[in-house]
Backbone as CSV, one residue per row, in Angstrom:
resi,resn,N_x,N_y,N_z,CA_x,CA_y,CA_z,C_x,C_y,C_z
1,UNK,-52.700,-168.444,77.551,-53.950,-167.824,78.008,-53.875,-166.317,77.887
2,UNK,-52.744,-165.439,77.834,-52.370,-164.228,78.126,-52.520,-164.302,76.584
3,UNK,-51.961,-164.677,75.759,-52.316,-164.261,74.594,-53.778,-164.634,73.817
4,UNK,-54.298,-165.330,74.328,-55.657,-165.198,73.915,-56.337,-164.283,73.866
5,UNK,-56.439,-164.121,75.419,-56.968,-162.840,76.069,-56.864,-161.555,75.229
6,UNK,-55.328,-161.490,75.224,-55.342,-160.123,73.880,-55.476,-160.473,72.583
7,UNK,-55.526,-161.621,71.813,-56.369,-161.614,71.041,-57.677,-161.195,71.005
8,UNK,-58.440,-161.556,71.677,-59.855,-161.324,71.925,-59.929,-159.677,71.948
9,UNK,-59.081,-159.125,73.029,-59.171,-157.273,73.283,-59.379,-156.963,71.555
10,UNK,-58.228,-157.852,70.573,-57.790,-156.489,69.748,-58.629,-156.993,68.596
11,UNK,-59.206,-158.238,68.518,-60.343,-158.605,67.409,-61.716,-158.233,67.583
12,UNK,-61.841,-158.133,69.108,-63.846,-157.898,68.999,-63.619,-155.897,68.637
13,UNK,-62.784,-154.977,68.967,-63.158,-153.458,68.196,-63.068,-153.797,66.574
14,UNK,-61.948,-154.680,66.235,-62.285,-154.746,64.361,-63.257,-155.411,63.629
15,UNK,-64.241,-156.557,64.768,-65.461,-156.941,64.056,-66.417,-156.217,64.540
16,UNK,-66.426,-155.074,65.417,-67.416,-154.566,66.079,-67.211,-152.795,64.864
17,UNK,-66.396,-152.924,64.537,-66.104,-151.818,63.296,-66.666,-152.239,61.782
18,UNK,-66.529,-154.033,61.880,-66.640,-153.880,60.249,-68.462,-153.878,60.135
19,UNK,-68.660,-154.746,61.260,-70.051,-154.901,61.292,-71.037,-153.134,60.850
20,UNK,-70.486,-152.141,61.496,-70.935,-151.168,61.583,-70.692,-151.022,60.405
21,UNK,-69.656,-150.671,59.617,-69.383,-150.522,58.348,-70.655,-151.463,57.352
22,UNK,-70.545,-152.332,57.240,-71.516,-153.197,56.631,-72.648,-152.816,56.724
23,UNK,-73.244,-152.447,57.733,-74.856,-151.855,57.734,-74.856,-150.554,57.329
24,UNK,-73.768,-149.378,57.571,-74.069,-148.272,56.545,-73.727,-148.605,55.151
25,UNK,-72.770,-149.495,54.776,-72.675,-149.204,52.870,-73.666,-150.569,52.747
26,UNK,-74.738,-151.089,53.183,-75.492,-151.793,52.508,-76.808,-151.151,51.869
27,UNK,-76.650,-151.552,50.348,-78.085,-150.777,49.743,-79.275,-150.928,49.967
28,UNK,-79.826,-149.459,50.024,-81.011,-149.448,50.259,-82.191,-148.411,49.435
29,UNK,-83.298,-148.898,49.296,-84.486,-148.148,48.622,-84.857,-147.018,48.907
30,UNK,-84.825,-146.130,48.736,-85.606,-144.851,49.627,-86.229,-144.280,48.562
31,UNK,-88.103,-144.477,48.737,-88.706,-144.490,48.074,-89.673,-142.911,48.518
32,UNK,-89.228,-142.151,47.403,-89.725,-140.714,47.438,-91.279,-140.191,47.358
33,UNK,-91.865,-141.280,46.349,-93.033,-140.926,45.922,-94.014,-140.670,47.001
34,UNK,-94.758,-140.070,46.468,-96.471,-139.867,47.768,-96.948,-140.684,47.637
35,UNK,-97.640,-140.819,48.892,-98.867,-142.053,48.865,-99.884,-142.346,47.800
36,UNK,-100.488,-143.624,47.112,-101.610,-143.377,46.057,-102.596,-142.791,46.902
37,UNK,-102.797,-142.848,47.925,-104.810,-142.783,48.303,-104.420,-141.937,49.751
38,UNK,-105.199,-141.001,49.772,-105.036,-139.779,50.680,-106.516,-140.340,51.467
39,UNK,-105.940,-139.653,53.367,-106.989,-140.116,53.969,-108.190,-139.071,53.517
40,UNK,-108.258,-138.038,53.687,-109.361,-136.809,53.088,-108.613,-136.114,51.731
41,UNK,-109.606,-136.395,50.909,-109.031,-135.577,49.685,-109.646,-134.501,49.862
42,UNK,-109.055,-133.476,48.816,-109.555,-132.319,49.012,-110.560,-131.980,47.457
43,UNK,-111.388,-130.929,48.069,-112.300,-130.664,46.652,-112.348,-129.290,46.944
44,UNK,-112.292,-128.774,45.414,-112.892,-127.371,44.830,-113.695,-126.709,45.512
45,UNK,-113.864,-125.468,45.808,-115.172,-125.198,46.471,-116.495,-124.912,45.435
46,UNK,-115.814,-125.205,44.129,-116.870,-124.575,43.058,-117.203,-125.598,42.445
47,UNK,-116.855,-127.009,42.877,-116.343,-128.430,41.915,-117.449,-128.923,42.263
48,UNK,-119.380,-129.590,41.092,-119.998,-130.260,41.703,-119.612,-131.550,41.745
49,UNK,-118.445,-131.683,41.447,-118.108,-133.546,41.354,-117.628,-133.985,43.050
50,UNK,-117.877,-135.402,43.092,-117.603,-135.673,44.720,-116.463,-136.568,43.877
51,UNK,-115.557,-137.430,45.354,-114.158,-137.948,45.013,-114.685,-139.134,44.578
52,UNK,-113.530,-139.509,43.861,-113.544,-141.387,43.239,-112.101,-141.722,44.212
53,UNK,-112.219,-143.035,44.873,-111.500,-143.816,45.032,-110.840,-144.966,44.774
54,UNK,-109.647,-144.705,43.608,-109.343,-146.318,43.222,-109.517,-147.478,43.985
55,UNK,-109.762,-148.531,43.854,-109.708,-149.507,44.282,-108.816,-150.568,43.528
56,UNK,-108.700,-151.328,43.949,-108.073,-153.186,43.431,-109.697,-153.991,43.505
57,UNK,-109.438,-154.970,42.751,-110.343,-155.897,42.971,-109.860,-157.308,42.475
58,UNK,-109.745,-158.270,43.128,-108.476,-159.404,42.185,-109.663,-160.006,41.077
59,UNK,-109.468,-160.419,40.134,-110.289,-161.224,39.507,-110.764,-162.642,39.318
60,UNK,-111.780,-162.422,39.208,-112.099,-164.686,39.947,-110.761,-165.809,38.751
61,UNK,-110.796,-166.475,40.102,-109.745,-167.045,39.771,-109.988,-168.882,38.426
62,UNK,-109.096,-168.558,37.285,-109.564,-169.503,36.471,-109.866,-170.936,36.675
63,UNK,-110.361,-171.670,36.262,-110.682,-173.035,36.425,-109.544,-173.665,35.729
64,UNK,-108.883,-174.701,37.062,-107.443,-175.462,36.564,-107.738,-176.322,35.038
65,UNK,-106.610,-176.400,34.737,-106.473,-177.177,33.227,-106.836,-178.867,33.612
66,UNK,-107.708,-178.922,32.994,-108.432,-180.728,32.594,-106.814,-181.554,33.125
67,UNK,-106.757,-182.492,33.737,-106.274,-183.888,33.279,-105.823,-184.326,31.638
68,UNK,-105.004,-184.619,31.237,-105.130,-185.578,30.220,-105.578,-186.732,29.910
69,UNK,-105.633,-186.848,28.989,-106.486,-188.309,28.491,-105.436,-189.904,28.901
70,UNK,-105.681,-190.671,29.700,-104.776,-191.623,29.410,-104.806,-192.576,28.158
71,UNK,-105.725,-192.540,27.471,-105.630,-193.014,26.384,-104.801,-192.469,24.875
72,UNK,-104.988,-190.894,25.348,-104.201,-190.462,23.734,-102.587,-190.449,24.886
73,UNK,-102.268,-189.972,25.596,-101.067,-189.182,26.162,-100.422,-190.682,27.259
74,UNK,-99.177,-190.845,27.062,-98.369,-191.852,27.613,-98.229,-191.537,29.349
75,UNK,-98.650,-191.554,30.093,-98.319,-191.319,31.158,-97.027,-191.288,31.949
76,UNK,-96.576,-192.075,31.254,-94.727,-192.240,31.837,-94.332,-190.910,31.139
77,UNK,-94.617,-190.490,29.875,-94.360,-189.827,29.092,-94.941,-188.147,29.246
78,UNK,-95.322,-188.048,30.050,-96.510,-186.785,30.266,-95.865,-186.214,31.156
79,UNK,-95.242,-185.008,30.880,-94.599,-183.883,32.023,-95.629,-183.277,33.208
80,UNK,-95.482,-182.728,34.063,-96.040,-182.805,35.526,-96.884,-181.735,35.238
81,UNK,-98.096,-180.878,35.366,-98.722,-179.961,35.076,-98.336,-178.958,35.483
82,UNK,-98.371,-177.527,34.962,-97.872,-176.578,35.398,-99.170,-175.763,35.987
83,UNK,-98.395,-175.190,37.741,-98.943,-174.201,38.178,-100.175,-173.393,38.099
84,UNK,-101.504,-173.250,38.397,-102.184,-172.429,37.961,-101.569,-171.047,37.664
85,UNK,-102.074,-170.349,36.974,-101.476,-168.907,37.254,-102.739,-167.881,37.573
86,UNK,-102.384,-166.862,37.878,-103.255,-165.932,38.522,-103.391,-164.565,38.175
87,UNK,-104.377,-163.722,37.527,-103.841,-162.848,36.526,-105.699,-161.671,37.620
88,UNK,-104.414,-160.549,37.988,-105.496,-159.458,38.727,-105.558,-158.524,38.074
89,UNK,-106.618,-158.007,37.822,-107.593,-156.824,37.041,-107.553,-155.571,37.858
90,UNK,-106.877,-154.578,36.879,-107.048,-153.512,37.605,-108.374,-152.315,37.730
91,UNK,-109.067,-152.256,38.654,-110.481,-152.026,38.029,-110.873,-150.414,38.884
92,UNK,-111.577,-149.847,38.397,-111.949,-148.532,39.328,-112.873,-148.403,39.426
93,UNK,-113.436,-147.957,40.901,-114.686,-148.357,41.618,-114.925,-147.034,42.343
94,UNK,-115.414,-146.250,41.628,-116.254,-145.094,42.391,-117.133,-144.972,43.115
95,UNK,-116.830,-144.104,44.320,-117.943,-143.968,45.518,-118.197,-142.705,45.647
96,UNK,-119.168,-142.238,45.824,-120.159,-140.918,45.873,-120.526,-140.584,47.187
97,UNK,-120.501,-139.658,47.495,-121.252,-138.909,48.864,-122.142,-138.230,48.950
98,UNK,-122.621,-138.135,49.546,-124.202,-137.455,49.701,-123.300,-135.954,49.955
99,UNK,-123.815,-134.538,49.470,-123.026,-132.939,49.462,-122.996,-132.533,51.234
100,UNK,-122.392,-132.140,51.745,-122.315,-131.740,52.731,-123.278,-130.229,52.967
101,UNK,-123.256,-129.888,54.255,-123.731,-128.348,54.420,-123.052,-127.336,53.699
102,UNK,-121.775,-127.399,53.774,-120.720,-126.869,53.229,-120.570,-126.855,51.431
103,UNK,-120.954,-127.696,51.168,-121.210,-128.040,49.795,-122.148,-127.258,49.274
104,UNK,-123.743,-127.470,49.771,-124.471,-126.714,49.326,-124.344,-125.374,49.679
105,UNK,-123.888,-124.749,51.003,-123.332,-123.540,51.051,-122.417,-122.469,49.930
106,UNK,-121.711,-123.556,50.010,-121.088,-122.960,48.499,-122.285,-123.190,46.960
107,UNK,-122.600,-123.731,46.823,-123.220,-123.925,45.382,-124.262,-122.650,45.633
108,UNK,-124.429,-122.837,46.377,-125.466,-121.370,46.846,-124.913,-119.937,46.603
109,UNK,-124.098,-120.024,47.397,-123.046,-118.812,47.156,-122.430,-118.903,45.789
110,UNK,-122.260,-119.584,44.956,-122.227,-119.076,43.908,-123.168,-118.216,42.928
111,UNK,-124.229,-119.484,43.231,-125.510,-118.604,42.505,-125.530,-117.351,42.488
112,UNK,-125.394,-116.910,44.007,-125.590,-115.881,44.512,-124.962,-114.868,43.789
113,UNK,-123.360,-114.908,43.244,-122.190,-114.443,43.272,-122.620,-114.199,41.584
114,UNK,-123.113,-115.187,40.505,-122.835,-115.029,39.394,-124.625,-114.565,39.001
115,UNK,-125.671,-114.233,40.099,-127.036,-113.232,39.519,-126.621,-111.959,39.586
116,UNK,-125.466,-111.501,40.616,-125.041,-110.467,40.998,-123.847,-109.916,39.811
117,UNK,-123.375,-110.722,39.469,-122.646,-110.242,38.603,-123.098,-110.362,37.276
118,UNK,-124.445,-110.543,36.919,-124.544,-110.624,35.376,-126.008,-109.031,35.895
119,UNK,-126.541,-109.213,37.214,-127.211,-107.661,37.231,-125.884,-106.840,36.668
120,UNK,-125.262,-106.670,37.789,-123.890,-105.336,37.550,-123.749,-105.268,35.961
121,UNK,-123.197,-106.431,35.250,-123.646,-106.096,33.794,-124.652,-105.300,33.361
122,UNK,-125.867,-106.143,33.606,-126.951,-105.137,33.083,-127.324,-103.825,33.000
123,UNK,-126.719,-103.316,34.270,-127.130,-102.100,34.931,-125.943,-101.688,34.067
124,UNK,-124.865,-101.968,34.284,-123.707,-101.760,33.217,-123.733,-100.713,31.582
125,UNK,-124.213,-102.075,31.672,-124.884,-101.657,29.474,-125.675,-100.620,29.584
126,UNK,-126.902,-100.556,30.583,-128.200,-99.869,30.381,-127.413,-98.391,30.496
127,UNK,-126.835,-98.191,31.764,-126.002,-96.759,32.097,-125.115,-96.364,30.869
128,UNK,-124.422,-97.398,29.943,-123.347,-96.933,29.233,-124.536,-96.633,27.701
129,UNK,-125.503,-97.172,27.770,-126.193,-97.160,26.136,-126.962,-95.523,26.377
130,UNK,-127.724,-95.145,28.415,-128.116,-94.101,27.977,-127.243,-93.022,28.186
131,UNK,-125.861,-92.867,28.598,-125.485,-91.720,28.247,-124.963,-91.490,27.131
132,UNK,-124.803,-92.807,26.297,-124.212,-92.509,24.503,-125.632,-91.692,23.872
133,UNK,-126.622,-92.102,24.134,-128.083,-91.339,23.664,-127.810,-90.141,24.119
134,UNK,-127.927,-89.930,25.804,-127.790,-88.335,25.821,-126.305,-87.544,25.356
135,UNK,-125.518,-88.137,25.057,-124.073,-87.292,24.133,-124.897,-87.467,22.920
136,UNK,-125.339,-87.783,22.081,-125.738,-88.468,20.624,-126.899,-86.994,20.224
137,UNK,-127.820,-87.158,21.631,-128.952,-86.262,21.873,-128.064,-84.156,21.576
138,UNK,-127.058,-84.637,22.644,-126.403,-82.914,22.774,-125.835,-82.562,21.708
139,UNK,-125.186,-83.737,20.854,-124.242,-83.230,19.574,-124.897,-82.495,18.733
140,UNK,-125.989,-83.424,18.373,-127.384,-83.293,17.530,-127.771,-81.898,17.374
141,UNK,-127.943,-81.730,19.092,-128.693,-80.430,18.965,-127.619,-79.071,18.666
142,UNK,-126.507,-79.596,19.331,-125.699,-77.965,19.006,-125.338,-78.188,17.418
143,UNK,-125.097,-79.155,17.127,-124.791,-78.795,15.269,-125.964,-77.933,14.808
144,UNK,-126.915,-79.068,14.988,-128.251,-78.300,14.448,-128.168,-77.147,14.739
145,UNK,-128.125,-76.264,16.281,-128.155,-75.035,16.100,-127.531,-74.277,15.466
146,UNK,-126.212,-75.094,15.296,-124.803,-73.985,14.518,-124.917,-73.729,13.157
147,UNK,-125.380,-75.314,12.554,-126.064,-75.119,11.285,-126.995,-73.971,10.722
148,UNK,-127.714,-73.119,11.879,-128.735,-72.598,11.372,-128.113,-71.265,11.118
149,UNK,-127.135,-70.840,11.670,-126.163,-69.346,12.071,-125.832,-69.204,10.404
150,UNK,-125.781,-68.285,10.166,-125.118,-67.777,8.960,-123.665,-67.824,8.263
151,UNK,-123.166,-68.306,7.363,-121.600,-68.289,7.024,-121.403,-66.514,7.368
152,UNK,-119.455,-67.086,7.259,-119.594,-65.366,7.457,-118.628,-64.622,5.781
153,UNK,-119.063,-65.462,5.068,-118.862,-64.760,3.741,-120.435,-63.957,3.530
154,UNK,-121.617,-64.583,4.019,-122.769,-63.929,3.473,-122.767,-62.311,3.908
155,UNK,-122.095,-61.957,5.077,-122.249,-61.039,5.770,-123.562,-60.507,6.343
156,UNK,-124.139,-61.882,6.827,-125.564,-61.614,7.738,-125.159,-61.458,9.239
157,UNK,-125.231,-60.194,9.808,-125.043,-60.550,11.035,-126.513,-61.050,11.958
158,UNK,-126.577,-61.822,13.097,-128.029,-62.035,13.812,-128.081,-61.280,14.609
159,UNK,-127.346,-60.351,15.319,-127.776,-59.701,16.316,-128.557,-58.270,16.342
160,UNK,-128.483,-57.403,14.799,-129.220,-56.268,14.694,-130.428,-56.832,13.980
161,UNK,-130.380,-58.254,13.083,-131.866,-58.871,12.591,-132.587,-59.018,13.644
162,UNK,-131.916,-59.994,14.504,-133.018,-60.256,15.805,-133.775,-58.976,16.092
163,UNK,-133.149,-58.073,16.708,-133.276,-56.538,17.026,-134.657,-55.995,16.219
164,UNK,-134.203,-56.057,14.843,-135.594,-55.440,13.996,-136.860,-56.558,13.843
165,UNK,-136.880,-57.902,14.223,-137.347,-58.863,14.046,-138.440,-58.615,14.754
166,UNK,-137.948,-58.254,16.376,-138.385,-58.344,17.716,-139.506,-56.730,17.651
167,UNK,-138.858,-55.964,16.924,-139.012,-54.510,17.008,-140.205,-54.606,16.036
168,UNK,-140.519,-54.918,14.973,-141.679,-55.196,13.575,-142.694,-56.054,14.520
169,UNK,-142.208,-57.498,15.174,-143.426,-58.107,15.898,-144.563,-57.089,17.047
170,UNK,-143.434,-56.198,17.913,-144.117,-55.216,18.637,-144.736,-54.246,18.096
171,UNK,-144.463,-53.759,16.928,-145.533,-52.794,15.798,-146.758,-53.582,15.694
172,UNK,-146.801,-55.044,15.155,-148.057,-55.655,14.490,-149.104,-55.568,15.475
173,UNK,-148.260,-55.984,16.964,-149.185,-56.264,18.240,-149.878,-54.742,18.643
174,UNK,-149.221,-53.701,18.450,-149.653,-52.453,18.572,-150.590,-52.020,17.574
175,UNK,-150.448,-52.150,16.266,-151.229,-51.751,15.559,-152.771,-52.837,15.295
176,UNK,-152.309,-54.104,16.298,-154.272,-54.649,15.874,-154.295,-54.594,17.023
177,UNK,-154.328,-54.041,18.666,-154.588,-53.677,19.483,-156.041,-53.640,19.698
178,UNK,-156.777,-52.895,18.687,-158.143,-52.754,18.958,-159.209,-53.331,17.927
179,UNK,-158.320,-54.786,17.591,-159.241,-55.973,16.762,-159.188,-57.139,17.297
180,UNK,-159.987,-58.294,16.621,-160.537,-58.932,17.299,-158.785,-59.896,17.763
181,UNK,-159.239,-60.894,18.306,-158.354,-62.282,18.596,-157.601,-62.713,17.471
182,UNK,-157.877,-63.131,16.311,-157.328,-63.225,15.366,-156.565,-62.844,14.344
183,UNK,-157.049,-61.727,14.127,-155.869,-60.211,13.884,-154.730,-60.180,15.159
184,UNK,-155.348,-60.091,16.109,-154.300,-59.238,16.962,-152.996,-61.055,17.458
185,UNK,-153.193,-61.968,16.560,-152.159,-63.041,17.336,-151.739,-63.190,15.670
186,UNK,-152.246,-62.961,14.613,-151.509,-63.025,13.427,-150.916,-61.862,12.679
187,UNK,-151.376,-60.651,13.248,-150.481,-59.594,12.708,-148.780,-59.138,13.168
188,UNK,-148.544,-59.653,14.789,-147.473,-59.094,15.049,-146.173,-61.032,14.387
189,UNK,-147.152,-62.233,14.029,-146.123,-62.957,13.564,-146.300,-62.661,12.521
190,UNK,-147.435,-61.908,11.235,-146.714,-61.987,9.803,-145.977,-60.915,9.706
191,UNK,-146.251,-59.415,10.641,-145.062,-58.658,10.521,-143.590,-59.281,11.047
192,UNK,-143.349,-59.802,11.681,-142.246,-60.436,12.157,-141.415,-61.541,11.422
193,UNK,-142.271,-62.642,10.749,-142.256,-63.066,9.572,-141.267,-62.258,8.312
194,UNK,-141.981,-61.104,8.321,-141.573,-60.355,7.089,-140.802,-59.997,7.107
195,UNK,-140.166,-59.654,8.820,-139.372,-58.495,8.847,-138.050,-59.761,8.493
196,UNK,-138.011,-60.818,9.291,-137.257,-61.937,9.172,-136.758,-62.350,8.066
197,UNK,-137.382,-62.558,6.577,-137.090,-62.752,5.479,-136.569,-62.008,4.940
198,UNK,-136.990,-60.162,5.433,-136.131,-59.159,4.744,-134.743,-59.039,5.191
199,UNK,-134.556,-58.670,6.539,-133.046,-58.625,7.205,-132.001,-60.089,7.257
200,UNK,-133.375,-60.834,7.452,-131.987,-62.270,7.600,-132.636,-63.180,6.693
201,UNK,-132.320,-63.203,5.416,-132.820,-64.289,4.686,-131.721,-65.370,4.775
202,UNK,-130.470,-65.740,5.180,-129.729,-66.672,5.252,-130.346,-67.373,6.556
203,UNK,-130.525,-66.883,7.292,-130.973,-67.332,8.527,-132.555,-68.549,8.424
204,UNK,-133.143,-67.192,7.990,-134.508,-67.629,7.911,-134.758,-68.991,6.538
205,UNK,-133.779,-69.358,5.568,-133.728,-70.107,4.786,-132.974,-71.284,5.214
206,UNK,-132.130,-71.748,6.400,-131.590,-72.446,7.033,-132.666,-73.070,7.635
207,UNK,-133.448,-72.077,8.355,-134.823,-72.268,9.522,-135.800,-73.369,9.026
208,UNK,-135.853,-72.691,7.960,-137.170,-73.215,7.093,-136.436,-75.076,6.303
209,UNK,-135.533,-74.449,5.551,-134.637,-76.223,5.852,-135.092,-77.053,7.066
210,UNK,-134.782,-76.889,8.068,-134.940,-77.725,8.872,-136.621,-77.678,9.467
211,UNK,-137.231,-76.910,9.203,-138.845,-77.337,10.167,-139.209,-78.179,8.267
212,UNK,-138.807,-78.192,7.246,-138.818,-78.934,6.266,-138.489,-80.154,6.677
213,UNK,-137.584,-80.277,6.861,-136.909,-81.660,7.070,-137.861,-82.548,8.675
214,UNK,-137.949,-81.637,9.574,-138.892,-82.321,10.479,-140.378,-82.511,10.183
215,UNK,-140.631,-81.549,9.002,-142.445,-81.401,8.455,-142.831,-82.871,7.537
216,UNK,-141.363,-83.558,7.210,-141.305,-84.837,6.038,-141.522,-86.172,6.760
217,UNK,-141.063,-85.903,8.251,-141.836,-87.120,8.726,-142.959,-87.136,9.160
218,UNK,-143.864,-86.259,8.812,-145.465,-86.423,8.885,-145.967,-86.223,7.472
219,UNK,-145.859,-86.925,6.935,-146.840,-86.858,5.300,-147.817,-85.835,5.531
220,UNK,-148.935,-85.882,6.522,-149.896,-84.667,5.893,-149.829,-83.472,6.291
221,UNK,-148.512,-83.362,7.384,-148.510,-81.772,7.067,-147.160,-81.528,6.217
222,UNK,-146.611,-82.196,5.294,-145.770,-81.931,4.613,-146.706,-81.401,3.253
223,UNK,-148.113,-81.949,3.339,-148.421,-81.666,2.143,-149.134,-80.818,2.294
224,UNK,-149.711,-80.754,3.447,-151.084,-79.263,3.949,-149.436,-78.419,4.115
225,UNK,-148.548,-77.861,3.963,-147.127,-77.031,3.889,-147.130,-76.995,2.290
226,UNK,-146.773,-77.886,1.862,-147.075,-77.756,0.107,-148.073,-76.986,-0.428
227,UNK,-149.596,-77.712,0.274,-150.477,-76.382,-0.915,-150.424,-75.248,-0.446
228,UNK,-150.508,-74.900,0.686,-150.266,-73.447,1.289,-149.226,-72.631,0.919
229,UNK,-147.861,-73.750,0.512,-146.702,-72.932,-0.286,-147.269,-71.896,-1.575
230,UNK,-147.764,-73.567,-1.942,-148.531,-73.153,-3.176,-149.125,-71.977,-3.567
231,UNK,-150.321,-71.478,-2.647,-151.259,-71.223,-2.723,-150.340,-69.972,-2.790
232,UNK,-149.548,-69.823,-1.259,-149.049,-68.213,-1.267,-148.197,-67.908,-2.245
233,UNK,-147.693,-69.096,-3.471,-146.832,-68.171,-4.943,-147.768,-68.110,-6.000
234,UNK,-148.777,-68.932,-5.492,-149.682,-68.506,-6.378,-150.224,-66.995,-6.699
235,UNK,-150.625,-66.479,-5.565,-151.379,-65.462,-5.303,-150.350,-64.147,-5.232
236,UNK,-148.799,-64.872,-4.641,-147.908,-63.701,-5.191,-147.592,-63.348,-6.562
237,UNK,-147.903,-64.362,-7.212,-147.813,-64.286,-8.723,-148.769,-63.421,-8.795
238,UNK,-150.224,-63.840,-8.700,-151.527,-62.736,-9.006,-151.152,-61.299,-9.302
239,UNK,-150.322,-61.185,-7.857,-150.615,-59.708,-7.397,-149.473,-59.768,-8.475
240,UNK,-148.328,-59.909,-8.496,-147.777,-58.885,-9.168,-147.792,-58.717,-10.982
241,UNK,-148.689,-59.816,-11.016,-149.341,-59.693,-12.619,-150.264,-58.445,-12.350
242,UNK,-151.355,-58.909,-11.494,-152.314,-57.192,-11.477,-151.420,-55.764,-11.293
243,UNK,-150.473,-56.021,-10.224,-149.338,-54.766,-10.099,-148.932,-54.531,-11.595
244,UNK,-148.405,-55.704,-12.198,-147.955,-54.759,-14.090,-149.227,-54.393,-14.378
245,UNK,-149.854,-54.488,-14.522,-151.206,-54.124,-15.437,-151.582,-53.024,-15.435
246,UNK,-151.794,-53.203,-13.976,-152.089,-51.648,-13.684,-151.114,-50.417,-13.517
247,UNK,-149.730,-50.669,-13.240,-148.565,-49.847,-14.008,-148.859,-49.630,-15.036
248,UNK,-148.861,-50.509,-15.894,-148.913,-50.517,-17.442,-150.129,-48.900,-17.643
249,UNK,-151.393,-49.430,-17.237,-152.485,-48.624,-17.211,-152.417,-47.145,-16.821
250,UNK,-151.588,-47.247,-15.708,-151.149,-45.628,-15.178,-150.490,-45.238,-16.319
251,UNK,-148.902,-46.098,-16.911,-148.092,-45.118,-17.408,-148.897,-44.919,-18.638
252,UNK,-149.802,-45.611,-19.325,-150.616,-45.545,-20.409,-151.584,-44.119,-20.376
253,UNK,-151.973,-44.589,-19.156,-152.924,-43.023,-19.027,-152.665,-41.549,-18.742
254,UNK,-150.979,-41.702,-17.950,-149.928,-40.386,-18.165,-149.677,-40.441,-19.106
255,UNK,-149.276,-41.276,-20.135,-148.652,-40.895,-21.601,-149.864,-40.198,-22.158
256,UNK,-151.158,-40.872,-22.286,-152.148,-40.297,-23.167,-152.167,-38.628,-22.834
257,UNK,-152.062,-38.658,-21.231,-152.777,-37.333,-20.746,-151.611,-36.200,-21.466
258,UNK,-150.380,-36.783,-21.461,-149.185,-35.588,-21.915,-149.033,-35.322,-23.108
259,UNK,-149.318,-36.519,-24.180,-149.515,-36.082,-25.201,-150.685,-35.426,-25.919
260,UNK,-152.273,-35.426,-24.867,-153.086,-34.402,-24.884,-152.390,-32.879,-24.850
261,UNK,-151.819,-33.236,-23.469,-151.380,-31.588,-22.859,-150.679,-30.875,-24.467
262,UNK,-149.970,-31.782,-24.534,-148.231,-31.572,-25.613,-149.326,-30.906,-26.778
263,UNK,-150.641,-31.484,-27.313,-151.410,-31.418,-28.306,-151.877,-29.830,-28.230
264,UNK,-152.928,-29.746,-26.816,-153.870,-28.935,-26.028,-152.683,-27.330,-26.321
265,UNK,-151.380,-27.891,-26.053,-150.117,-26.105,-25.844,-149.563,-26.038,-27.231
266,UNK,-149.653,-26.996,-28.423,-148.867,-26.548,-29.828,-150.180,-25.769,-30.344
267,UNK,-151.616,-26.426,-30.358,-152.990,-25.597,-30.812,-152.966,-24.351,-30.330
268,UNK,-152.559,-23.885,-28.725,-152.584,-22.580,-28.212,-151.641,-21.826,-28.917
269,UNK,-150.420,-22.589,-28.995,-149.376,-21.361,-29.854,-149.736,-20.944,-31.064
């Protein structure tokens, strides 16, 4: 009995050990993956699509195989029928929700977000197209002005032309002083005019270039500018055909008169 007893003491810690042993090294699954189907899915705030939820659906189940014939097939001879079998369809079954407050809140706020950002464009372009016009506008004009200045091989200076320019216009205005309206607003610009062509003809031939070039996009005063050109080389021609002539006539009529004289003082001697 005494040795039973310690049998028993020294066998139940080594089955009470292996047992433990046995349940930790027995294999097991530990299955990592995530769940397929989430209780709230989540959506986009910009996404108009609502969620789909897979589903299962088993598929109707086939109609068992006929009996055999006892007439063609031996019955002793006829193996036992096999099993129906059962074959499930995997099928997906989408469900839709009506948009929440939140939903349309956002779809709203987008709108909102992308009228606002295609104005800012607009306003964008419009600001960037008109200050390329007004740089386009300033270049324009200072070339043009620089264009009109004189090289300095010609050796025109503008600042003593201006001077006599200004100085000839105040003569004209002084001297038709006591004529009518029309004299007195065209004499101090054709003296001024004149004086302009005499002191600064580089200047004044630049000038005239360009009120040319702006006179060509109006056809009819490019051409009412034409005959008037006209008219005034015409008439400068005139005069200075009558100017020879009548040179001619003077020195004709001093020659005659000296070779009178020359005649009139060899008879006296």
């Amino acid at each position: 009995m005494v040795a039973r007893v310690l049998l028993q003491r020294r066998v139940a810690p080594l089955a009470a050990a292996a047992l433990v042993g046995s349940a930790a090294l027995y294999p097991r699954t530990a299955h990592a993956e995530a769940p397929s189907e989430r209780q709230y899915a989540r959506k986009p705030i910009y996404d108009d699509d609502f969620d789909t939820v897979p589903a299962t659906k088993p598929a109707p189940t086939p109609a068992p195989n006929s009996s055999p014939s006892e007439e063609s097939l031996d019955v002793a001879a006829t193996p036992a029928p096999a099993p129906p079998t059962f074959e499930h369809d995997v099928t997906t079954v989408v469900r839709t929700r009506a948009p929440t407050p939140t939903d349309r809140l956002a779809a709203q706020i987008r709108r909102a977000r992308l009228f606002a950002y295609a104005q800012a464009c607009v306003a964008e372009d419009a600001v960037n197209s008109a200050m390329a016009r007004a740089f386009a506008l300033e270049r324009s004009f200072t070339s043009t002005i620089a264009s009109l200045a004189p090289p300095r091989e010609s050796g025109e200076k503008l600042m003593p032309g201006l001077v006599y320019v200004l100085v000839a216009g105040m003569a004209g205005s002084i001297i038709a002083r006591n004529r009518n309206v029309l004299v007195r607003g065209a004499a101090p610009l054709a003296l001024g005019l004149g004086a302009a062509w005499t002191v600064l003809p580089v200047t004044m031939g630049n000038v005239s270039g360009l009120v040319w070039e702006y006179e060509k996009k109006v056809p009819a005063v490019a051409d009412a500018h034409l005959r008037v050109r006209e008219g005034i080389e015409n008439g400068v021609y005139m005069a200075r055909v009558h100017a020879d002539l009548a040179q001619r006539k003077v020195y004709e009529g001093v020659r005659d008169a000296r070779e009178a004289l020359e005649g009139w003082v060899r008879k006296g001697k």
